[in-house]
mmCIF file of the N, C-alpha and C atoms, coordinates in Angstrom:
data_MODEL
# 
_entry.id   MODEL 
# 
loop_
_atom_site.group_PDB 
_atom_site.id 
_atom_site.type_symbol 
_atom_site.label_atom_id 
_atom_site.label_alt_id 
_atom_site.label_comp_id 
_atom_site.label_asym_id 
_atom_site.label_entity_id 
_atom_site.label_seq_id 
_atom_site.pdbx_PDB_ins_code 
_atom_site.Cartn_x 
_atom_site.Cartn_y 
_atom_site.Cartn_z 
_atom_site.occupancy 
_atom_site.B_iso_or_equiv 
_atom_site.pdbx_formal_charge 
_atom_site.auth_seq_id 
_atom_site.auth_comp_id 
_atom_site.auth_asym_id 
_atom_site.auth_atom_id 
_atom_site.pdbx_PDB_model_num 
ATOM 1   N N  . UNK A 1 1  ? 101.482 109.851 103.616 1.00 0.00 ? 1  UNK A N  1 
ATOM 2   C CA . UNK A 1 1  ? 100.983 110.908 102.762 1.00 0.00 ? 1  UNK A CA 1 
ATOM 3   C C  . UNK A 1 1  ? 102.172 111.747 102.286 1.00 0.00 ? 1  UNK A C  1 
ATOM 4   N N  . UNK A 1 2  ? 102.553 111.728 101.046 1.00 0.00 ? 2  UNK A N  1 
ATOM 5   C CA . UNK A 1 2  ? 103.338 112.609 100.213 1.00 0.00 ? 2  UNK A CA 1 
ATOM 6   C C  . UNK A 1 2  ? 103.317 114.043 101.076 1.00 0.00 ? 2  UNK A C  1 
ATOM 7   N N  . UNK A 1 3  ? 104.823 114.528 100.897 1.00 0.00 ? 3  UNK A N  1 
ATOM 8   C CA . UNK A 1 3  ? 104.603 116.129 101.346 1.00 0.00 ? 3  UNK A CA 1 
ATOM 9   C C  . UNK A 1 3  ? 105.560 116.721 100.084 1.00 0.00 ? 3  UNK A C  1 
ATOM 10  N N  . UNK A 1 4  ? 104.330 117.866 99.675  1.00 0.00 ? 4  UNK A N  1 
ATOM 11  C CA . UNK A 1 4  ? 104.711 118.536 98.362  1.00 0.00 ? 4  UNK A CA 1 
ATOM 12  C C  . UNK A 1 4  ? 106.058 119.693 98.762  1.00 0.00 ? 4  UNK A C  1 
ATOM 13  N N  . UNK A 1 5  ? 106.922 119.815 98.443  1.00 0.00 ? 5  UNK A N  1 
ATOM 14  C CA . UNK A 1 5  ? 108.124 120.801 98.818  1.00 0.00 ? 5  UNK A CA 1 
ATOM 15  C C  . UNK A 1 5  ? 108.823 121.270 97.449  1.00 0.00 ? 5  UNK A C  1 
ATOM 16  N N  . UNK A 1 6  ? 109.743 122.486 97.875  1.00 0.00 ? 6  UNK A N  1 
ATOM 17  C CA . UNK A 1 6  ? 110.437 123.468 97.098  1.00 0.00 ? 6  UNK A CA 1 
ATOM 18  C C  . UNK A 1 6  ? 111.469 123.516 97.333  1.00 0.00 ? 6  UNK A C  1 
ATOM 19  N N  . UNK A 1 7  ? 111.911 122.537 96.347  1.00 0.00 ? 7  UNK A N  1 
ATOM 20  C CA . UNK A 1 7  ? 113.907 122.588 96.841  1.00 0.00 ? 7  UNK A CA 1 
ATOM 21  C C  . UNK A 1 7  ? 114.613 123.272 96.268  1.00 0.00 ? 7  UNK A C  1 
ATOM 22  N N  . UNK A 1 8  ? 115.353 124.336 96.628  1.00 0.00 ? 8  UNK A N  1 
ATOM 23  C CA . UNK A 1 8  ? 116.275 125.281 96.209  1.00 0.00 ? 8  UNK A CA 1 
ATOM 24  C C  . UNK A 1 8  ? 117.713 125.008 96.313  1.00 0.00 ? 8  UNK A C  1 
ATOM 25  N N  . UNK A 1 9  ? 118.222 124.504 95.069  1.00 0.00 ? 9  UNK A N  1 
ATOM 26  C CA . UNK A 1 9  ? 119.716 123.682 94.400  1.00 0.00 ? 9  UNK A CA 1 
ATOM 27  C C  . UNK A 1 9  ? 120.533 124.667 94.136  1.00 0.00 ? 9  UNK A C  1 
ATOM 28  N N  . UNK A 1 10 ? 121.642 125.283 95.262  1.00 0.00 ? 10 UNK A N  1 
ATOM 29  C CA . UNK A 1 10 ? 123.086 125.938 94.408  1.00 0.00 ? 10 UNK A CA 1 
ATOM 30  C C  . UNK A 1 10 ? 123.062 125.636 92.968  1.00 0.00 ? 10 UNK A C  1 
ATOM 31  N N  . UNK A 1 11 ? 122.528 126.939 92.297  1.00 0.00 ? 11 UNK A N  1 
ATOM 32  C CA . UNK A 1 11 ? 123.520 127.291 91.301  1.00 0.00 ? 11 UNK A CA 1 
ATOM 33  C C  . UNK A 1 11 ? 121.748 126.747 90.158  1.00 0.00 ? 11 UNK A C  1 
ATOM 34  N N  . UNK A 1 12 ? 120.668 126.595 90.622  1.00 0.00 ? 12 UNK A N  1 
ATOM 35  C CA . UNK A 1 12 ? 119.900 125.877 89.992  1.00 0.00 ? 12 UNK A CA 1 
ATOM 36  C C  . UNK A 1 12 ? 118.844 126.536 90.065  1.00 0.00 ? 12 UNK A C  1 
ATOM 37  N N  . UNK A 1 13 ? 117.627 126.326 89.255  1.00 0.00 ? 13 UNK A N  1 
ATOM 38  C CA . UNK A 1 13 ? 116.505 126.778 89.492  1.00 0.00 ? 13 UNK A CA 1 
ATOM 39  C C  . UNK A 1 13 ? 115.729 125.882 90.779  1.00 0.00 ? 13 UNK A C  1 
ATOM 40  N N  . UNK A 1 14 ? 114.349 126.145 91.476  1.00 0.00 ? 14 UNK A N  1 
ATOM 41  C CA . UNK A 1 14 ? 114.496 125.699 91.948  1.00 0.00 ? 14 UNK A CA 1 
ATOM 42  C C  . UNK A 1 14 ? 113.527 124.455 91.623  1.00 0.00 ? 14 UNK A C  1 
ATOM 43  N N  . UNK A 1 15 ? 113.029 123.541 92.413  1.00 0.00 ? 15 UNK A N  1 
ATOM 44  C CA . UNK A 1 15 ? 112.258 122.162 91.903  1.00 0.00 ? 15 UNK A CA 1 
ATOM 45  C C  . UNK A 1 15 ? 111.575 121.839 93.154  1.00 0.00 ? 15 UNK A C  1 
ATOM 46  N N  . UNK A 1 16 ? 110.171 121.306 92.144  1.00 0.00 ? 16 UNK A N  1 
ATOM 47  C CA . UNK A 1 16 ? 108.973 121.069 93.220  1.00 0.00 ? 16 UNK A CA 1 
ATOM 48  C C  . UNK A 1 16 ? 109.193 119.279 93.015  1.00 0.00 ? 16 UNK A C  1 
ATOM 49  N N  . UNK A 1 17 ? 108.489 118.939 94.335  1.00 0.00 ? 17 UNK A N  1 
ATOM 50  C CA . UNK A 1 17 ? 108.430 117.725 94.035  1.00 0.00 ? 17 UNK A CA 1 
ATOM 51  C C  . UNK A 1 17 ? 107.855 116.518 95.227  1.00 0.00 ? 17 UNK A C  1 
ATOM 52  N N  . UNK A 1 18 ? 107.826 115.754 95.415  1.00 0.00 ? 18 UNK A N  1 
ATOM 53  C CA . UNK A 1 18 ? 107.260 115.294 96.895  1.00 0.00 ? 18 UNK A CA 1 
ATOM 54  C C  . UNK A 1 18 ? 108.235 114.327 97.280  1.00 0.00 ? 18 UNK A C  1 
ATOM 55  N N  . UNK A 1 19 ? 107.910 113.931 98.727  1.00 0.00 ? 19 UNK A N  1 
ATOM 56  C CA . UNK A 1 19 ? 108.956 114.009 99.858  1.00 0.00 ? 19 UNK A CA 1 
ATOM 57  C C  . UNK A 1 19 ? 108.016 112.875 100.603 1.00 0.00 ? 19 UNK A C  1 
ATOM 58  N N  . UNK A 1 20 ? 108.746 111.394 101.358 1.00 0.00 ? 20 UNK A N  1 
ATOM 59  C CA . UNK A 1 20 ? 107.497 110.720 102.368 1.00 0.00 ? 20 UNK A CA 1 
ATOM 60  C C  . UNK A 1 20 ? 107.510 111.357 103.626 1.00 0.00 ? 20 UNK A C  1 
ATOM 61  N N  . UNK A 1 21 ? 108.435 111.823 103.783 1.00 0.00 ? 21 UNK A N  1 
ATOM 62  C CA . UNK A 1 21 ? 109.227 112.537 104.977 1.00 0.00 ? 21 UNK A CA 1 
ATOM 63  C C  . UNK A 1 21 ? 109.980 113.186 104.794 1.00 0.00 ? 21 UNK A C  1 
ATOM 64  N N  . UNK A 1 22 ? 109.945 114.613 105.722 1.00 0.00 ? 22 UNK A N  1 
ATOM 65  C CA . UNK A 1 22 ? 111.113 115.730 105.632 1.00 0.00 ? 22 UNK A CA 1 
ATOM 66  C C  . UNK A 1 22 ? 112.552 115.189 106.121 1.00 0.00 ? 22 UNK A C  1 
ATOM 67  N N  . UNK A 1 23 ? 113.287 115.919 105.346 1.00 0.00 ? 23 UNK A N  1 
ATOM 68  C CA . UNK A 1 23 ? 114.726 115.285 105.889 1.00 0.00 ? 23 UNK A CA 1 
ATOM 69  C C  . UNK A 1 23 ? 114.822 115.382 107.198 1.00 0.00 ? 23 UNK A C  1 
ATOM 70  N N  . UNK A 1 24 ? 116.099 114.686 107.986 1.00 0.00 ? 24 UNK A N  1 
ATOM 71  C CA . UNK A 1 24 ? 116.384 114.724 109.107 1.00 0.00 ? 24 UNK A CA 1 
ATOM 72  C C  . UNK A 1 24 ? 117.240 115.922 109.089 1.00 0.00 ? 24 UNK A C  1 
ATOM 73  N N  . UNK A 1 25 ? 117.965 116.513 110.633 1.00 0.00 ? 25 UNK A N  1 
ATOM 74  C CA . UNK A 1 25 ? 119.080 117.187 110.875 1.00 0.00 ? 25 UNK A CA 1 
ATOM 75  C C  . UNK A 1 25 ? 120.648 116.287 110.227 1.00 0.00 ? 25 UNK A C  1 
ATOM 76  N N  . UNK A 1 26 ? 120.262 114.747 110.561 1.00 0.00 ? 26 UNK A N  1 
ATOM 77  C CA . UNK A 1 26 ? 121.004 113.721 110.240 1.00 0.00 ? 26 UNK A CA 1 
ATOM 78  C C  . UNK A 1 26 ? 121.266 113.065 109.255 1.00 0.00 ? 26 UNK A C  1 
ATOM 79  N N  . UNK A 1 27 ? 120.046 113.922 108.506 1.00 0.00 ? 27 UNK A N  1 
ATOM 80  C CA . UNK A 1 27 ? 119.988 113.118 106.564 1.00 0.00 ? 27 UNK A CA 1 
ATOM 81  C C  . UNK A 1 27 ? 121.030 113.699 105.956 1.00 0.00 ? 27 UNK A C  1 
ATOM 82  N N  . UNK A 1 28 ? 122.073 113.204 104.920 1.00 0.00 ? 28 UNK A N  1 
ATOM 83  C CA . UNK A 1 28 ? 122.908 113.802 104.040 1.00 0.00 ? 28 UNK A CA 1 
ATOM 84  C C  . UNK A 1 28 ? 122.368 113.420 101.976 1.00 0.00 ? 28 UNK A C  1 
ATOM 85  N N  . UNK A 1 29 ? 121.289 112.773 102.366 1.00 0.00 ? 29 UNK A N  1 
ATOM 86  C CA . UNK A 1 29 ? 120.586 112.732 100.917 1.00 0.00 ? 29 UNK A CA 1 
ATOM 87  C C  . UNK A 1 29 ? 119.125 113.423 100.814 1.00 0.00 ? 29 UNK A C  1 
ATOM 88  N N  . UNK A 1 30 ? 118.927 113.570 100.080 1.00 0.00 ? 30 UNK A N  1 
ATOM 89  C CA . UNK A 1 30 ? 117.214 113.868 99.928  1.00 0.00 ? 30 UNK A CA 1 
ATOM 90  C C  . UNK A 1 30 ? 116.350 113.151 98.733  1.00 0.00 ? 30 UNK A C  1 
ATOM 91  N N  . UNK A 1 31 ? 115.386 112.467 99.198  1.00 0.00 ? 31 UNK A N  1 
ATOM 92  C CA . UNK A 1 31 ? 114.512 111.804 97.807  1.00 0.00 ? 31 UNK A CA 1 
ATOM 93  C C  . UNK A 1 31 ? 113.523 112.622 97.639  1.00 0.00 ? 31 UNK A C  1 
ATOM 94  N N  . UNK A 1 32 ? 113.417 112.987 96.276  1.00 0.00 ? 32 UNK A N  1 
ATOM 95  C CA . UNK A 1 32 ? 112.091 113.791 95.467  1.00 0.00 ? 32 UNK A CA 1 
ATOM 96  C C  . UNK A 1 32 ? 111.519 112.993 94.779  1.00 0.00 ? 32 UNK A C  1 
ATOM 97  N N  . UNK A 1 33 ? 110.491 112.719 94.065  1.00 0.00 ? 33 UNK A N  1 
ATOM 98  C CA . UNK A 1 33 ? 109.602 111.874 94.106  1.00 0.00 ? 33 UNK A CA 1 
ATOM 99  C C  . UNK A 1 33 ? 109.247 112.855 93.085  1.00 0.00 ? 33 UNK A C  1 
ATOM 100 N N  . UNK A 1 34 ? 108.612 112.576 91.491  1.00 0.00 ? 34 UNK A N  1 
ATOM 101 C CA . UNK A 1 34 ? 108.266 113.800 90.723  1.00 0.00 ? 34 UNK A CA 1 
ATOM 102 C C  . UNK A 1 34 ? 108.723 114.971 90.448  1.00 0.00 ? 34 UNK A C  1 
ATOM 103 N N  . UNK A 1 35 ? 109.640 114.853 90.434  1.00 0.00 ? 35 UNK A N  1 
ATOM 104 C CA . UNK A 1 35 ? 111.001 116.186 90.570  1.00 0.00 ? 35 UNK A CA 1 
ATOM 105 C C  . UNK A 1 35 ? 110.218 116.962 89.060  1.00 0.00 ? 35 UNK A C  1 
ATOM 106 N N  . UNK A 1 36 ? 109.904 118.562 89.093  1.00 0.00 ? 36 UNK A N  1 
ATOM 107 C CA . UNK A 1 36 ? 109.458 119.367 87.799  1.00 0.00 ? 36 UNK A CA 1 
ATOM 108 C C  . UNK A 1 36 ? 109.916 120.722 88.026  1.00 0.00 ? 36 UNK A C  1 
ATOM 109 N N  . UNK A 1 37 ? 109.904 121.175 87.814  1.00 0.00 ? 37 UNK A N  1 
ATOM 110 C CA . UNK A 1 37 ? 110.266 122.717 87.489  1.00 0.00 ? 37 UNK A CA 1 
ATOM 111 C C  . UNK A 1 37 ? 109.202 123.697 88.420  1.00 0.00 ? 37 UNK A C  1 
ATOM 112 N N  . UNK A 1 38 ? 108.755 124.574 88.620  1.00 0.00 ? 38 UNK A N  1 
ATOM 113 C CA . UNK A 1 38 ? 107.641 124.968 89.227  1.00 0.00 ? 38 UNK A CA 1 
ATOM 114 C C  . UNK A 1 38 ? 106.626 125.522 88.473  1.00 0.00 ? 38 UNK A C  1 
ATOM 115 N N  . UNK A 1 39 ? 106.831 125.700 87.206  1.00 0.00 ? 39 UNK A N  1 
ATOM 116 C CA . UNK A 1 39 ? 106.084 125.234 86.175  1.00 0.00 ? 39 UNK A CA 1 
ATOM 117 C C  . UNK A 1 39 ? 105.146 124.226 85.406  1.00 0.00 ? 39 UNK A C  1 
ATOM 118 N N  . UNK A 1 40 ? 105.694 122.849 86.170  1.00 0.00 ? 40 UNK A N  1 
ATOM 119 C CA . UNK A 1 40 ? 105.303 121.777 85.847  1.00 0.00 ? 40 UNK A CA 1 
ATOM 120 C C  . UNK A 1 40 ? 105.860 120.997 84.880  1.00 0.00 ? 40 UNK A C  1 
ATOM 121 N N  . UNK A 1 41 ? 106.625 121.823 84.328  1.00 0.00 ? 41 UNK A N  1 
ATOM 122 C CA . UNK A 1 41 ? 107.566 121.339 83.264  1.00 0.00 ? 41 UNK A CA 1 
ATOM 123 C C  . UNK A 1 41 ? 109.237 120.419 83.406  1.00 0.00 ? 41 UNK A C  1 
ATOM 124 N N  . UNK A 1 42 ? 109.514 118.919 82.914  1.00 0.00 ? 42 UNK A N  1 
ATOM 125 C CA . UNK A 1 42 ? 110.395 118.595 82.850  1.00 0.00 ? 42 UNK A CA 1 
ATOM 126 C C  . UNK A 1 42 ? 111.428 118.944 83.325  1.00 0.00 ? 42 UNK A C  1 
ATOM 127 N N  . UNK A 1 43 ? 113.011 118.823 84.150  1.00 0.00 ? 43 UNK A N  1 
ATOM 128 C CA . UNK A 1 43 ? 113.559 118.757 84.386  1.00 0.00 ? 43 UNK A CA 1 
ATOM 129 C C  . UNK A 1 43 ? 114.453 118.962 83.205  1.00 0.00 ? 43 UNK A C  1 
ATOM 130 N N  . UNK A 1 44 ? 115.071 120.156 82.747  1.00 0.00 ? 44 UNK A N  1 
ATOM 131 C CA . UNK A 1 44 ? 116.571 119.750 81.245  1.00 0.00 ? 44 UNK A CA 1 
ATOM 132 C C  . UNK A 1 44 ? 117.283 119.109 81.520  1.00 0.00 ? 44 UNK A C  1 
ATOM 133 N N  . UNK A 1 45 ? 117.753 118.563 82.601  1.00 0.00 ? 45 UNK A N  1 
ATOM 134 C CA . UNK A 1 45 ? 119.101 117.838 83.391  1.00 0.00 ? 45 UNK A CA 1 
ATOM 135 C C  . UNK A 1 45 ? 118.760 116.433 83.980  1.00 0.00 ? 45 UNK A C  1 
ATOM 136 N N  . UNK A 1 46 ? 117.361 116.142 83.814  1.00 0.00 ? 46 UNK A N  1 
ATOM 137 C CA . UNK A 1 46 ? 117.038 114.840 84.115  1.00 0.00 ? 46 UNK A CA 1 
ATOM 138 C C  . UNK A 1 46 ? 116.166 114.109 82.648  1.00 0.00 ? 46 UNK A C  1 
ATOM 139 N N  . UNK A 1 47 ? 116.530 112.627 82.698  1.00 0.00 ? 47 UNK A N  1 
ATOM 140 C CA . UNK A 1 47 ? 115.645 112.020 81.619  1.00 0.00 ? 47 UNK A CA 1 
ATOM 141 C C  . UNK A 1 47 ? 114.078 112.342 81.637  1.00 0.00 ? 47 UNK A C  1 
ATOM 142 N N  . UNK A 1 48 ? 113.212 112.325 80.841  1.00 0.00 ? 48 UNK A N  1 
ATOM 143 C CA . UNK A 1 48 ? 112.214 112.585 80.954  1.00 0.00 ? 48 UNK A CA 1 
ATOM 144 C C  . UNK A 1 48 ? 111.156 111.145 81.614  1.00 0.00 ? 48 UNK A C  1 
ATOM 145 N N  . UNK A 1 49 ? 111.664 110.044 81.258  1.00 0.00 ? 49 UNK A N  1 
ATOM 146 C CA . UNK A 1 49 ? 111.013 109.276 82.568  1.00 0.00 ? 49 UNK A CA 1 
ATOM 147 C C  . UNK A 1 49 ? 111.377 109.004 84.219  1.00 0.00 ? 49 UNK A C  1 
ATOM 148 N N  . UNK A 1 50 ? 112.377 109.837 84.477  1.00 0.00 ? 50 UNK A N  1 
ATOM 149 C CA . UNK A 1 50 ? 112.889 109.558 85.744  1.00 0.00 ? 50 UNK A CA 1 
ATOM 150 C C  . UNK A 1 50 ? 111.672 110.121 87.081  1.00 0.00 ? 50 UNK A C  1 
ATOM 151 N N  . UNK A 1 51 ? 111.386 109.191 87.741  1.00 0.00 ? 51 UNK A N  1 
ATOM 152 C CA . UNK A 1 51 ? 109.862 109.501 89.105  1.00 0.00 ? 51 UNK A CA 1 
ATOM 153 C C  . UNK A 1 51 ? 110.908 109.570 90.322  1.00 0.00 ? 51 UNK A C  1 
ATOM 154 N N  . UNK A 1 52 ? 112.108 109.502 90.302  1.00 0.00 ? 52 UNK A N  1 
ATOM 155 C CA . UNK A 1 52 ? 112.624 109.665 91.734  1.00 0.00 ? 52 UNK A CA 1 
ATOM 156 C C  . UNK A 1 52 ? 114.315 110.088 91.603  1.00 0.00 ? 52 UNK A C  1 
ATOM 157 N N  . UNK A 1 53 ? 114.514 111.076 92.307  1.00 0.00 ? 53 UNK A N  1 
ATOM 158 C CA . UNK A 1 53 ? 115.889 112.002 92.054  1.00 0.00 ? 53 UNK A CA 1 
ATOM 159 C C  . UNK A 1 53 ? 116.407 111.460 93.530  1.00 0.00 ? 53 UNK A C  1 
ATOM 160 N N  . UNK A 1 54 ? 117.746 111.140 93.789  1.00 0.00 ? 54 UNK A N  1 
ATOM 161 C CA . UNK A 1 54 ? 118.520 111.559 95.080  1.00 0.00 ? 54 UNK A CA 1 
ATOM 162 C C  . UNK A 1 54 ? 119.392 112.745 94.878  1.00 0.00 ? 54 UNK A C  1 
ATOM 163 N N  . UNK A 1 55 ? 119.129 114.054 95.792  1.00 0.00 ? 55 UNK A N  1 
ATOM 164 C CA . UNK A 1 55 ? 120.300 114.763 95.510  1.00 0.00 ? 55 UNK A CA 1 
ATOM 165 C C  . UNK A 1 55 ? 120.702 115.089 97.395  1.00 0.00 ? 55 UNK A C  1 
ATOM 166 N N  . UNK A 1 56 ? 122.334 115.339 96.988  1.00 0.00 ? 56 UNK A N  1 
ATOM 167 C CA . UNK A 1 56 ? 123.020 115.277 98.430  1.00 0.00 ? 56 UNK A CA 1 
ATOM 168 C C  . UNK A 1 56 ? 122.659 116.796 99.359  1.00 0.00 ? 56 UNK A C  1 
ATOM 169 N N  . UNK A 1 57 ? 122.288 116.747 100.875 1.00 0.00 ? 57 UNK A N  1 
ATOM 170 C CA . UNK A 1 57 ? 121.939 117.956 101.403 1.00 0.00 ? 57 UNK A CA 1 
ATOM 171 C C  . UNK A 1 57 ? 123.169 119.061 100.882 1.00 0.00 ? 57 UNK A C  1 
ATOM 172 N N  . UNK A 1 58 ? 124.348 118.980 100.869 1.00 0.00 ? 58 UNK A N  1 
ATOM 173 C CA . UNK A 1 58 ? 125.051 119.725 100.273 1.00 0.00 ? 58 UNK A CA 1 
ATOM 174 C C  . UNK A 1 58 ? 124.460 120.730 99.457  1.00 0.00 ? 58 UNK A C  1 
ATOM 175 N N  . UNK A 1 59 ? 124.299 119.922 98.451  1.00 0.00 ? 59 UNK A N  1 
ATOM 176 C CA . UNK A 1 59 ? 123.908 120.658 97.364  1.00 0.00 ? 59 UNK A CA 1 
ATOM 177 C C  . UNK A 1 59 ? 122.543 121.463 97.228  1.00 0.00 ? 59 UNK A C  1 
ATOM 178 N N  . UNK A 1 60 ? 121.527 121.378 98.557  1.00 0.00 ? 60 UNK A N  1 
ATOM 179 C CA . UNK A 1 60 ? 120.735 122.102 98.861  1.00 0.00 ? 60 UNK A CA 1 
ATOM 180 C C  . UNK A 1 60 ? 120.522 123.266 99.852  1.00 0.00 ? 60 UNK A C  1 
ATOM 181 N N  . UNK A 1 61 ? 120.158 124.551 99.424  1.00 0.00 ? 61 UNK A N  1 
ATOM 182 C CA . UNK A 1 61 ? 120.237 125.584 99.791  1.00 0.00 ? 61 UNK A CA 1 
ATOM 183 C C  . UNK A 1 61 ? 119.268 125.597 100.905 1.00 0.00 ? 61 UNK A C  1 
ATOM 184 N N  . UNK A 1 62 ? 117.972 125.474 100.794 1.00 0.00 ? 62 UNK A N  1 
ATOM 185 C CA . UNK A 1 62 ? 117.256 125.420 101.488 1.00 0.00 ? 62 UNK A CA 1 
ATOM 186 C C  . UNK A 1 62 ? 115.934 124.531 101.332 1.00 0.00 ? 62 UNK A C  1 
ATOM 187 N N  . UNK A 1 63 ? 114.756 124.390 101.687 1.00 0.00 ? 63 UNK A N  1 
ATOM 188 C CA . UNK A 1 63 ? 113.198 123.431 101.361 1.00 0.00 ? 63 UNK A CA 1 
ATOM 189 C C  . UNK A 1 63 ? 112.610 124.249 102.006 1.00 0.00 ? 63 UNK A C  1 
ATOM 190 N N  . UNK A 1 64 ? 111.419 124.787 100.864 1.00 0.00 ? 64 UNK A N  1 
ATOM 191 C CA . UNK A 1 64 ? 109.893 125.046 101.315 1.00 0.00 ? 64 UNK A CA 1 
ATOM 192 C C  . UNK A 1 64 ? 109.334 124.286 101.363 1.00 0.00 ? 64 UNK A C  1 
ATOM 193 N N  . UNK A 1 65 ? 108.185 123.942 102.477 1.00 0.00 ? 65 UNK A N  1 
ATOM 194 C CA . UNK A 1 65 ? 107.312 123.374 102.562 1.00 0.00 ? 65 UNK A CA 1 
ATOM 195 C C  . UNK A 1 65 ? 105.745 123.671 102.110 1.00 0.00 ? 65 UNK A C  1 
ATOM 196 N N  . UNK A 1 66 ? 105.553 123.219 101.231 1.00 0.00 ? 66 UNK A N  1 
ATOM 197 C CA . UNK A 1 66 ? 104.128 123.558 100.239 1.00 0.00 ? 66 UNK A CA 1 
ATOM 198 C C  . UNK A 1 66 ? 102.686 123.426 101.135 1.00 0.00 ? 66 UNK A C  1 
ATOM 199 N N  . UNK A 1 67 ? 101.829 124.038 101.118 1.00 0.00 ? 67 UNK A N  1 
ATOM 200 C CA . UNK A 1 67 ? 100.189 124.099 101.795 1.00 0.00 ? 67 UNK A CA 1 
ATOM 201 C C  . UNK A 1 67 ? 99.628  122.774 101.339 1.00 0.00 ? 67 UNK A C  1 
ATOM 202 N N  . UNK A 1 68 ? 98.945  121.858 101.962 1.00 0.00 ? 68 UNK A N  1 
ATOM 203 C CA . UNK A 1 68 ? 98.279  121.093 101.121 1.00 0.00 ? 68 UNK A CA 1 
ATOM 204 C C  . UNK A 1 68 ? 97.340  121.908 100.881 1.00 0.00 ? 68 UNK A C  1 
ATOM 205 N N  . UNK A 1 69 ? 96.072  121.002 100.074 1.00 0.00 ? 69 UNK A N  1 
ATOM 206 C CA . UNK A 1 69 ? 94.397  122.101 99.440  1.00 0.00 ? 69 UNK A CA 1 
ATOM 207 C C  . UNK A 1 69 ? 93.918  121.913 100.933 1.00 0.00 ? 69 UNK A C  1 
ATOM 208 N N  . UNK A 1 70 ? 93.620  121.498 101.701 1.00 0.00 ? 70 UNK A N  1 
ATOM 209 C CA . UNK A 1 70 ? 93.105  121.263 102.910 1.00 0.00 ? 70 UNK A CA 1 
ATOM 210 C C  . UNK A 1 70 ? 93.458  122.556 103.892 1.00 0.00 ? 70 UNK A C  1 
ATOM 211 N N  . UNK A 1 71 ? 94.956  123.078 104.001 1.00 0.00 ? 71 UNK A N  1 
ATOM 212 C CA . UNK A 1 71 ? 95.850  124.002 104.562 1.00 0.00 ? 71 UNK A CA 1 
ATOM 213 C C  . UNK A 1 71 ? 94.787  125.148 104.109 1.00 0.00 ? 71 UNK A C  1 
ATOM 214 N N  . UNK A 1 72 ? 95.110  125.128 102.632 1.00 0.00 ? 72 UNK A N  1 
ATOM 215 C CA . UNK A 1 72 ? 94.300  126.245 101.624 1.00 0.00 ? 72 UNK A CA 1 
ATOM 216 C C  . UNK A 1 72 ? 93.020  126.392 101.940 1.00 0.00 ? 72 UNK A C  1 
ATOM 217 N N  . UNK A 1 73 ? 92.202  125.323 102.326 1.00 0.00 ? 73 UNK A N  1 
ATOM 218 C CA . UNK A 1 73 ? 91.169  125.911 102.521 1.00 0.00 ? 73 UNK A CA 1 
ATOM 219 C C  . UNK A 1 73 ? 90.715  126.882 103.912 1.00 0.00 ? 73 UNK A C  1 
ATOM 220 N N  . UNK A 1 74 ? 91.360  126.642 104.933 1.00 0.00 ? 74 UNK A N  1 
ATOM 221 C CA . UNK A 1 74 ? 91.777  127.484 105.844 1.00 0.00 ? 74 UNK A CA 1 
ATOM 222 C C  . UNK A 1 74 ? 91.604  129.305 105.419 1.00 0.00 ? 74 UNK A C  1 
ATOM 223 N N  . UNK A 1 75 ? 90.565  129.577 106.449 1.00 0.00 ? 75 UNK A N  1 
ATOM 224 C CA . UNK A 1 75 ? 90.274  131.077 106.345 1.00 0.00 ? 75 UNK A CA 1 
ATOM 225 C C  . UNK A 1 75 ? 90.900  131.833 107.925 1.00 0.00 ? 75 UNK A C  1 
ATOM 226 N N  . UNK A 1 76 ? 91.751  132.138 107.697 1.00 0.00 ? 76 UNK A N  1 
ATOM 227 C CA . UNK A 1 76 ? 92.479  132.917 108.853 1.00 0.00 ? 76 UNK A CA 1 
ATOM 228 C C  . UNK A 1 76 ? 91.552  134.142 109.221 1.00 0.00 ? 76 UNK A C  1 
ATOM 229 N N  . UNK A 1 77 ? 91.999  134.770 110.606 1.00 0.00 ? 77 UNK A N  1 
ATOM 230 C CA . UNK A 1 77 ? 91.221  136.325 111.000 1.00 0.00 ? 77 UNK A CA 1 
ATOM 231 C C  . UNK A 1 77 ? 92.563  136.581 110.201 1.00 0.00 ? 77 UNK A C  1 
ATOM 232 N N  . UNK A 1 78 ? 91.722  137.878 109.551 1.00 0.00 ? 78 UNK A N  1 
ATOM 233 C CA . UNK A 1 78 ? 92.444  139.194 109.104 1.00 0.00 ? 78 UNK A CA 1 
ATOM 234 C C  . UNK A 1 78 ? 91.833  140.673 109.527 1.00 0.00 ? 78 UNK A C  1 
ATOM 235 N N  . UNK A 1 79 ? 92.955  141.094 110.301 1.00 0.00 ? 79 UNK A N  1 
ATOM 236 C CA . UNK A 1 79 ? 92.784  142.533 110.539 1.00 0.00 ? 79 UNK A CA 1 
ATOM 237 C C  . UNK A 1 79 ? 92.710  143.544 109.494 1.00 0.00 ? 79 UNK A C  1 
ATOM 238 N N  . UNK A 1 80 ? 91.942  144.432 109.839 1.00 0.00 ? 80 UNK A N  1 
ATOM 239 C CA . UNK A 1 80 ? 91.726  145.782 108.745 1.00 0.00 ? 80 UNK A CA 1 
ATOM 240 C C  . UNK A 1 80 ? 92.136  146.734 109.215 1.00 0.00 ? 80 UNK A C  1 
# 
């Protein structure tokens, strides 16, 4: 099952995209899978048919990890 994430690129905006697996401590690449804007919009720096990006952990700042709708549907206690 795809995991939807938020990769944040030195010097870049950042890019949503999916993942089969989170990187390792040991990974020095990362595959995105649907790489878009968080907009949904195209990539300026990638062709517009490209479905799979490698970029090096280097060059990544950090990864959010996205809710699936399932997560979302989740009703937490909230205090008042």
């Amino acid at each position: 099952m795809p995991i939807t994430v938020l990769v944040h690129l030195s010097g870049e905006d950042p890019v949503v995209g999916e993942v089969e697996a989170l990187p390792a401590a040991t990974d020095t690449t990362i595959t995105l899978n649907n790489p878009r804007r968080r907009d949904g919009k195209d990539l300026t720096y990638v062709q517009g048919n490209v479905v799979t990006v490698v970029w090096p952990m280097h060059r990544i700042n950090f990864i959010e990890i996205m809710p699936t709708s399932e997560e979302e549907k989740l009703i937490g206690f909230v205090r008042e």
